[in-house]
Each structure stands twice: as structure tokens, then as C-alpha cells.
matplotlib code that plots the C-alpha trace (Angstrom):
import matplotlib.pyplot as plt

x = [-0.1, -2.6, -2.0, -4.8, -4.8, -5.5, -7.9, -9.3, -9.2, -12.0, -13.8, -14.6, -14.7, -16.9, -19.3, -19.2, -20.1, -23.1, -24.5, -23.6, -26.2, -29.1, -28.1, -29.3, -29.5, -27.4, -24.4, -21.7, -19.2, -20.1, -19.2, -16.1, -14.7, -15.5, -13.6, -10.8, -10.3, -10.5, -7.8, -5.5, -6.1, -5.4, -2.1, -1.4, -1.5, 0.8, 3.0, 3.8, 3.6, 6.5, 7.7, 8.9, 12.8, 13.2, 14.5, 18.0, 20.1, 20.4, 16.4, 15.9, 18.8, 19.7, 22.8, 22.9, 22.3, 25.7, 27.4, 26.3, 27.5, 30.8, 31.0, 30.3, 33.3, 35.5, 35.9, 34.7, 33.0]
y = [-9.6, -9.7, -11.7, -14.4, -13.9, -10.0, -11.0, -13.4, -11.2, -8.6, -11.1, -12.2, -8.5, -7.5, -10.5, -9.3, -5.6, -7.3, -9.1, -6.7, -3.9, -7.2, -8.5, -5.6, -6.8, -5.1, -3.0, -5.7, -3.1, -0.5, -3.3, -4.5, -0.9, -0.9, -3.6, -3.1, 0.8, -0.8, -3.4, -0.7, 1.1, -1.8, -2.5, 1.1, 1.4, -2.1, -0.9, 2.6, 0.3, -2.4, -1.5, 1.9, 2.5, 5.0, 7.9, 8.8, 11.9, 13.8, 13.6, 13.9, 16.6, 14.9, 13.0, 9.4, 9.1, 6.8, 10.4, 12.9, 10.1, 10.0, 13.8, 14.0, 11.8, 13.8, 10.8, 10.2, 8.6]
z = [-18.0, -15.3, -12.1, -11.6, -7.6, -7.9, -9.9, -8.2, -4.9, -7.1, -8.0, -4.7, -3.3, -6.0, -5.2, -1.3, -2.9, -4.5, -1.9, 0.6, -1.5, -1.6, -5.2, -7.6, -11.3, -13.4, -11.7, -11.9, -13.7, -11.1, -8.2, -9.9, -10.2, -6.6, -5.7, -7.6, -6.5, -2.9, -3.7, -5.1, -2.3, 0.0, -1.7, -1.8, 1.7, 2.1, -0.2, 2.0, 5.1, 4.6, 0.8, 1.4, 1.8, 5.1, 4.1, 3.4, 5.9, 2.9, 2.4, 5.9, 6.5, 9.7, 10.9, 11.9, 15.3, 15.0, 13.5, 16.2, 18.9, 17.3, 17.0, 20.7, 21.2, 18.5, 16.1, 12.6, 10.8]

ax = plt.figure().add_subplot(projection="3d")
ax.plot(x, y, z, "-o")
ax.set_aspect("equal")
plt.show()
């Protein structure tokens, strides 16, 4: 199901696309493609900014900065 906000967000990029290149006649699928590779993009980009989990010690291959503390202090955790 598509969501009627995305949608409308290409719509209106598109339309900015179109004036933005003085109104040709005829490339409306060529601007909407535009717009909606450029909204992907967009929500790619928000997506790796504040959707990503931060990586895990055993992805990184590093301790907790909690763990080496402890270590120094010969406790564990």
C-alpha cells in the first residue's frame, strides 16, 4: 500500500523539477522518477542518520569502555 504523504512529497518535488527546467511539455515521468529517486535517497540518508542501531562489541571487536575500566580496576563485569 502506498503512503499518501510520500506521495504527495513527489508530487510536489516533481512539480519543483518541472518548473525548475522552465515547464517542458512532455517529460512528467522523467521528473517524477527524479523525484522519487531523490526522496529515496533523502530517506536513505535519514534512515543511516537516526535509524541505524550502533554497532555491537562483537561487530566492532572492541570492549565497552565500561569493560576495559573495570579490567583496570580487576573487577568484572
Amino acid at each position: 500500500m502506498s503512503d499518501p504523504a510520500r506521495t504527495r512529497r513527489i508530487e510536489e518535488r516533481a512539480y519543483a523539477i518541472w518548473e525548475s527546467e522552465g515547464r517542458p511539455h512532455g517529460r512528467d515521468r522523467e521528473h517524477w522518477h527524479k523525484a522519487e529517486a531523490q526522496i529515496a535517497e533523502e530517506e536513505g540518508a535519514e534512515k543511516r542518520a537516526f535509524g541505524a542501531p550502533l554497532p555491537t562489541r562483537a561487530q566492532t571487536g572492541k570492549e565497552s569502555a565500561g569493560a576495559r575500566n573495570a579490567a583496570r580496576r580487576g573487577k568484572r563485569l
